[in-house]
C-alpha positions in Angstrom: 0.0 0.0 0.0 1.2 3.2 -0.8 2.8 5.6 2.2 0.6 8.4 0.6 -2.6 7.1 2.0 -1.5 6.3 5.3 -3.6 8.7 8.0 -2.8 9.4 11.7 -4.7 6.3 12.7 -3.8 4.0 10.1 -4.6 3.2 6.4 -6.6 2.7 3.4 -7.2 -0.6 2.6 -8.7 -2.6 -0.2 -11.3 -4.3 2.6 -13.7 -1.7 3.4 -14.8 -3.0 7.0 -10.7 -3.5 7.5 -10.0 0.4 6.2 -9.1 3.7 7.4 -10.9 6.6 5.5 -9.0 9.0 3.3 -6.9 11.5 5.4 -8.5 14.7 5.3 -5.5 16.1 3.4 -7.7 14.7 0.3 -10.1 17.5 1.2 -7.8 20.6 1.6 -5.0 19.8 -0.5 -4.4 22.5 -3.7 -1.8 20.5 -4.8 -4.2 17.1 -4.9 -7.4 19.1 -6.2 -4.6 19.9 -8.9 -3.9 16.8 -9.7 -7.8 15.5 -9.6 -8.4 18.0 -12.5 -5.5 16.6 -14.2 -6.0 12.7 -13.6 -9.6 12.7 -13.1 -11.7 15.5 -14.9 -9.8 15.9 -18.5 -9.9 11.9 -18.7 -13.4 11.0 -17.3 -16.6 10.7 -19.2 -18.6 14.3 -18.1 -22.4 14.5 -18.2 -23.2 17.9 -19.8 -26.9 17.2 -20.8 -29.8 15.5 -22.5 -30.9 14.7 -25.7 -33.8 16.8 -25.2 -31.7 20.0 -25.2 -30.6 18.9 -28.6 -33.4 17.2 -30.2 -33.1 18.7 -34.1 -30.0 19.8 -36.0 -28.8 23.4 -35.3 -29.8 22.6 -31.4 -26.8 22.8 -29.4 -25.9 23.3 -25.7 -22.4 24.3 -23.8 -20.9 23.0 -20.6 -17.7 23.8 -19.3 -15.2 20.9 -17.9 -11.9 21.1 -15.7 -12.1 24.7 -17.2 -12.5 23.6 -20.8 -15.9 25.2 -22.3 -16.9 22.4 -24.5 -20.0 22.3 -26.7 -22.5 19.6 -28.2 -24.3 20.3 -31.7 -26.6 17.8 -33.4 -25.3 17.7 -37.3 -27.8 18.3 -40.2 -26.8 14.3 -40.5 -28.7 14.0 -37.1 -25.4 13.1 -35.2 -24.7 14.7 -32.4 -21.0 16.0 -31.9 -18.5 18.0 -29.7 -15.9 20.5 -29.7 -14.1 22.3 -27.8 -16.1 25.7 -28.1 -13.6 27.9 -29.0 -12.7 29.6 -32.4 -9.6 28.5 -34.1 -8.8 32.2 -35.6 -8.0 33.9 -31.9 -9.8 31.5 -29.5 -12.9 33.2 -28.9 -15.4 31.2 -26.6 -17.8 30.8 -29.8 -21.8 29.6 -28.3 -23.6 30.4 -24.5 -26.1 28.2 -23.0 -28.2 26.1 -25.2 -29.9 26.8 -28.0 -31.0 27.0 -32.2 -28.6 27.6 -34.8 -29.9 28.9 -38.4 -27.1 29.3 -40.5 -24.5 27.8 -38.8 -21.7 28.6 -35.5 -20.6 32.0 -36.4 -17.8 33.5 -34.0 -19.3 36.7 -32.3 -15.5 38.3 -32.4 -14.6 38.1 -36.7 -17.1 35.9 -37.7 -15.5 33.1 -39.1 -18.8 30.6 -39.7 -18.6 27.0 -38.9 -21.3 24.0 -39.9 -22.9 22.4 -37.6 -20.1 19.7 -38.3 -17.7 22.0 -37.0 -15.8 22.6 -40.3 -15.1 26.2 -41.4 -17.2 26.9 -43.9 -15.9 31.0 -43.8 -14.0 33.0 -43.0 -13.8 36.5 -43.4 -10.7 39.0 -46.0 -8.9 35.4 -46.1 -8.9 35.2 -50.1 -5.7 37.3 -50.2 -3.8 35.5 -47.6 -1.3 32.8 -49.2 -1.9 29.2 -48.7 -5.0 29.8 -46.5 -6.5 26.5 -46.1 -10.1 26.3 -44.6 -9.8 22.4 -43.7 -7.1 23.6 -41.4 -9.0 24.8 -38.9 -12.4 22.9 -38.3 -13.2 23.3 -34.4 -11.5 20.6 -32.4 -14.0 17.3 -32.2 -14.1 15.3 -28.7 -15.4 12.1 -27.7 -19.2 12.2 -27.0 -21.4 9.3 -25.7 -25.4 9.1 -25.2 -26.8 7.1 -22.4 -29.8 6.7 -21.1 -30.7 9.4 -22.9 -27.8 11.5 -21.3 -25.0 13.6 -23.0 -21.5 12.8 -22.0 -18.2 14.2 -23.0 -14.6 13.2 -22.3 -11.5 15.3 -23.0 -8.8 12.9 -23.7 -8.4 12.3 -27.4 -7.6 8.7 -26.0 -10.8 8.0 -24.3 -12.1 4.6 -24.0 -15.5 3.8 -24.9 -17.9 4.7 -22.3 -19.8 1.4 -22.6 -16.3 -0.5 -21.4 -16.6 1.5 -17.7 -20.4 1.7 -17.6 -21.3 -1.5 -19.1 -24.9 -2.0 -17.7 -26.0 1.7 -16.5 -28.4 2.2 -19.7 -29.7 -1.6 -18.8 -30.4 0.1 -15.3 -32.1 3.7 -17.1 -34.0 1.2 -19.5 -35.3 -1.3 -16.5 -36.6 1.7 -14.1 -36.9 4.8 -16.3 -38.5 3.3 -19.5 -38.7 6.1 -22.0 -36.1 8.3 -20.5 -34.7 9.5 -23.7 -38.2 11.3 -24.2 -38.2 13.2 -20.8 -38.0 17.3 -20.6 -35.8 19.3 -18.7 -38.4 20.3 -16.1 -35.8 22.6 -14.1 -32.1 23.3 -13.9 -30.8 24.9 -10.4 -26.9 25.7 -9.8 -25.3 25.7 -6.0 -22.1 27.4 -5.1 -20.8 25.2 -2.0 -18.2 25.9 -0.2 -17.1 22.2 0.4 -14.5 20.0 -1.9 -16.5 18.3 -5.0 -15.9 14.6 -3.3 -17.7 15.7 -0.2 -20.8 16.3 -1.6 -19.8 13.1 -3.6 -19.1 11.2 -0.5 -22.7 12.2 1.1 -24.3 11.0 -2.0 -22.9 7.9 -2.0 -24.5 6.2 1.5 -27.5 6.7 3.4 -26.5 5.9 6.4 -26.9 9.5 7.5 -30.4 9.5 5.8 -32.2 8.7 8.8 -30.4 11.3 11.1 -30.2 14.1 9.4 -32.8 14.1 6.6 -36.1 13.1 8.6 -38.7 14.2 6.0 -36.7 11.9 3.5 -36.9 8.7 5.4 -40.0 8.7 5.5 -40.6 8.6 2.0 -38.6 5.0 1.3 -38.9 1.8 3.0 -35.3 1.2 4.9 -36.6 -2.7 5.2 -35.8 -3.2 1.7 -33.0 -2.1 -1.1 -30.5 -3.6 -3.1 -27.5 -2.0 -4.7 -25.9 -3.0 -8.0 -21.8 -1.6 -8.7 -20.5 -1.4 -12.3 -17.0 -0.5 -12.5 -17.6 2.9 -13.0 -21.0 3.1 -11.6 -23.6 2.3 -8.3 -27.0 1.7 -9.0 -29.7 2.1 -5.8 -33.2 0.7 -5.5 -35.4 1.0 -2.9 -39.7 1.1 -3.1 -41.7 4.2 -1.6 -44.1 4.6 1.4 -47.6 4.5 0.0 -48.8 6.2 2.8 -46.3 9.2 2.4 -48.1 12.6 3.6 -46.3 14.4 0.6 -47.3 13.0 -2.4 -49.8 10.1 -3.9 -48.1 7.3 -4.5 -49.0 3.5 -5.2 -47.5 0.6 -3.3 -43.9 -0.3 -4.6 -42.9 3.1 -6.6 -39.4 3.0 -7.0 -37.2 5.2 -5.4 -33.7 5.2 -7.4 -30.2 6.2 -7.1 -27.4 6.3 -9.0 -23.6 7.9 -8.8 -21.5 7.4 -11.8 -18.2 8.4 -12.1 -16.5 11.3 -11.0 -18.8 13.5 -10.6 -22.4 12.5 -11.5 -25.3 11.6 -8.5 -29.2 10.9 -9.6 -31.9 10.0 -7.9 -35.8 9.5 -9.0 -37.9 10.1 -6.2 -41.5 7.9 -6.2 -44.9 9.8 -7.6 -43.6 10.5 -10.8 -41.2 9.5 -13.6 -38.6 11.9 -12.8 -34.6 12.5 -12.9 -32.7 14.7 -10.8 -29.0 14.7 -11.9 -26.2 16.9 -9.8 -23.1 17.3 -11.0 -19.9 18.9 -9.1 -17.1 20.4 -10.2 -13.9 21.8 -8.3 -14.5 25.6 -8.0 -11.4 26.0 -5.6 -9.8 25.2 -2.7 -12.8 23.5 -0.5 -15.5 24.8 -2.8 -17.6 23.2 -5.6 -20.1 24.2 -8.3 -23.5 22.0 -8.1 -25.6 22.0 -11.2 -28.5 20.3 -10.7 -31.0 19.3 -14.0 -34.5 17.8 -13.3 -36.4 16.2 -16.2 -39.2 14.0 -16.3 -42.9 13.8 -18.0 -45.6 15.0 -15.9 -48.5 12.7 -15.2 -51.7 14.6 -16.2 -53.3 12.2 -13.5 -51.1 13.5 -10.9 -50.1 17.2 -12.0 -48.8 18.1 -8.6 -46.6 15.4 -8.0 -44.0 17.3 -10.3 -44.6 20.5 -7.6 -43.9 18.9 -5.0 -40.8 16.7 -6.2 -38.9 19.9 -7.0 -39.6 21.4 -3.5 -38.8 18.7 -2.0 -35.5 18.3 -3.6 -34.7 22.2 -4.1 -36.1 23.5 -0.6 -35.7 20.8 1.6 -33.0 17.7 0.8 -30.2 19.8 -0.8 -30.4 22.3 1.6 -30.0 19.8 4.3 -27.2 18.0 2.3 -25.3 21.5 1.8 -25.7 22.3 4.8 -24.2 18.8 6.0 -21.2 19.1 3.2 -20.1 22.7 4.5 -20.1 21.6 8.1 -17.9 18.9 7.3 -15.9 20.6 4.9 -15.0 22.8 7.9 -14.4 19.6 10.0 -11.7 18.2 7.4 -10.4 21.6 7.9 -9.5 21.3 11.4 -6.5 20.2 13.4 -8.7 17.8 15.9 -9.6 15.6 12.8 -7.6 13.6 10.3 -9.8 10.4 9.3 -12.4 8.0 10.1 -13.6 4.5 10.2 -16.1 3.4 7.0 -19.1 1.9 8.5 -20.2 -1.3 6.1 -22.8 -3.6 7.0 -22.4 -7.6 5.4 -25.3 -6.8 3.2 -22.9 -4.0 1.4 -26.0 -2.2 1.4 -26.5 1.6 0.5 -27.1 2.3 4.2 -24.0 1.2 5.0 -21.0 3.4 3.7 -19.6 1.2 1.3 -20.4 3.1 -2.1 -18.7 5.2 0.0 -15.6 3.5 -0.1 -15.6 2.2 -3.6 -15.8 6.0 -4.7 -12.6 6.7 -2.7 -10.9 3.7 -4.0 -11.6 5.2 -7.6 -10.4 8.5 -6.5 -7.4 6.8 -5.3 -6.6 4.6 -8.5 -7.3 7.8 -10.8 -4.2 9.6 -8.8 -2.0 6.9 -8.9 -1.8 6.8 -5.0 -3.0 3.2 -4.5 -0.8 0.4 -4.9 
């Protein structure tokens, strides 16, 4: 085992009900969270939508990644592609948000004009300069994958295909979410936290604080039942709802789903509705993250105000309890009384226990090259 994951107390381990957690150095390092965007985010598969945002050709939506703004565009071919979003005259950042194209890209600073197969198609006073060659500079393509109806991007030219470290998450989407390629964007909502990415991560990924510190929430699943399935790059969650939750109508046995694929992607679906909430973090500094949070789904005309009280549920009660939770402990990690902890797994390796918990660290750990 490598020394740089050995705490005050002792040490990471493969055996999560034998290990230490990670020292809280993880947590407060620069130098690590410099290396994370290195090793992790410009070499991991990043959701940055849906295929609702980008539905007909000339639709197209931007995200930004380990600093990079990137952008997805769905070709008059109906193929949907990605560049980096940035012109290759002087570098101007080229589209904002999501939107329609007409004509094509056209670059707001000269107005060089690119198809929506990001070749230059124009570019402006250029007939008089010698051996000007348009196929030259086409935007710069990156990998892009669709699953489960989700847009993903990764930045290494060397990516490996997504379906090698996520074999079986669209079998999961598919199974419970039947149809999820059809859903809207309901709502987007965007956190600044000031606690590192993998702590809001790290709460995600058990629920064995749920019944402490999110009361309203427990009631709503039955903690009798569950099963967890782990991909190599993924966690799936089931569990059923309470039929006789006070908040909504539900039916007996409505699934209540989780899911935390890696780095940097957490879902749920919550019961009463066919719904997806999807939060992804990103590093925004030392001990702070960015939260973007998308919820799409199809509302049930039978059940209109399911949808209502889903997002207030989630927006006005659950993350504000779980930021709340990730900033207290970010301040914890910060402190000289703490260094590390014990994982707390059950037999069952259940998602009440904390052992997503460690197989996310053991990821983190692999990515840096810190675990033997």
């Amino acid at each position: 085992m490598a020394n740089e994951i050995a705490g005050e107390r002792g040490a990471f381990t493969s055996q999560a009900q034998q290990s230490w957690m990670l020292p809280s150095r993880y947590y407060t390092d620069a130098d690590i969270q410099e290396r994370e965007v290195e090793a992790i985010f410009k070499c991991s598969w990043v959701k940055v939508g849906h295929v609702c945002d980008i539905k007909e050709p000339g639709d197209y939506l931007t995200e930004t990644i380990a600093g990079q703004p990137v952008m997805a565009v769905r070709g008059r071919d109906g193929e949907v592609r990605a560049f980096y979003n940035v012109c290759q005259h002087r570098g101007h950042v080229l589209l904002k948000g999501r939107g329609k194209l007409k004509m094509g890209i056209t670059c707001p600073y000269h107005a060089w004009l690119y198809d929506f197969e990001g070749t230059l198609k124009n570019a402006r006073l250029t007939d008089d300069v010698p051996d000007f060659d348009t196929s030259l500079f086409g935007l710069k393509p990156l990998p892009l994958a669709i699953s489960g109806g989700l847009v993903f991007v990764n930045l290494s030219p060397a990516a490996e295909p997504f379906e090698i470290g996520y074999e079986g998450f669209d079998a999961t989407i598919g199974e419970h979410l039947d149809g999820m390629e059809n859903y809207t964007r309901i709502a987007s909502l965007e956190y600044d936290i000031a606690a590192d990415w993998k702590v809001v991560v790290d709460n995600f990924s058990e629920g064995y604080h749920i019944p402490v510190a999110h009361p309203q929430l427990s009631t709503l699943y039955n903690t009798a039942q569950g099963s967890a399935v782990h991909g190599e790059l993924f966690s799936h969650f089931r569990n059923s709802g309470h039929a006789a939750y006070q908040g909504m109508q539900l039916d007996e046995n409505e699934p209540y789903l989780g899911w935390t694929l890696w780095p940097n992607l957490c879902m749920l679906s919550l019961p009463g509705s066919k719904n997806l909430i999807a939060l992804r973090m990103d590093p925004a500094g030392m001990g702070r993250c960015h939260e973007r949070v998308d919820v799409y789904g199809e509302v049930d005309p039978d059940r209109p105000e399911n949808v209502e009280e889903l997002l207030k549920l989630f927006a006005e009660i659950f993350n504000q309890e779980d930021i709340a939770l990730v900033e207290s402990v970010q301040r914890g990690l910060s402190s000289d009384g703490y260094d590390h902890g014990r994982y707390i797994v059950d037999r069952a390796d259940s998602w009440f226990s904390e052992s997503g918990l460690h197989k996310f660290h053991t990821r983190v750990l692999h990515a840096l090259g810190d675990l033997a």
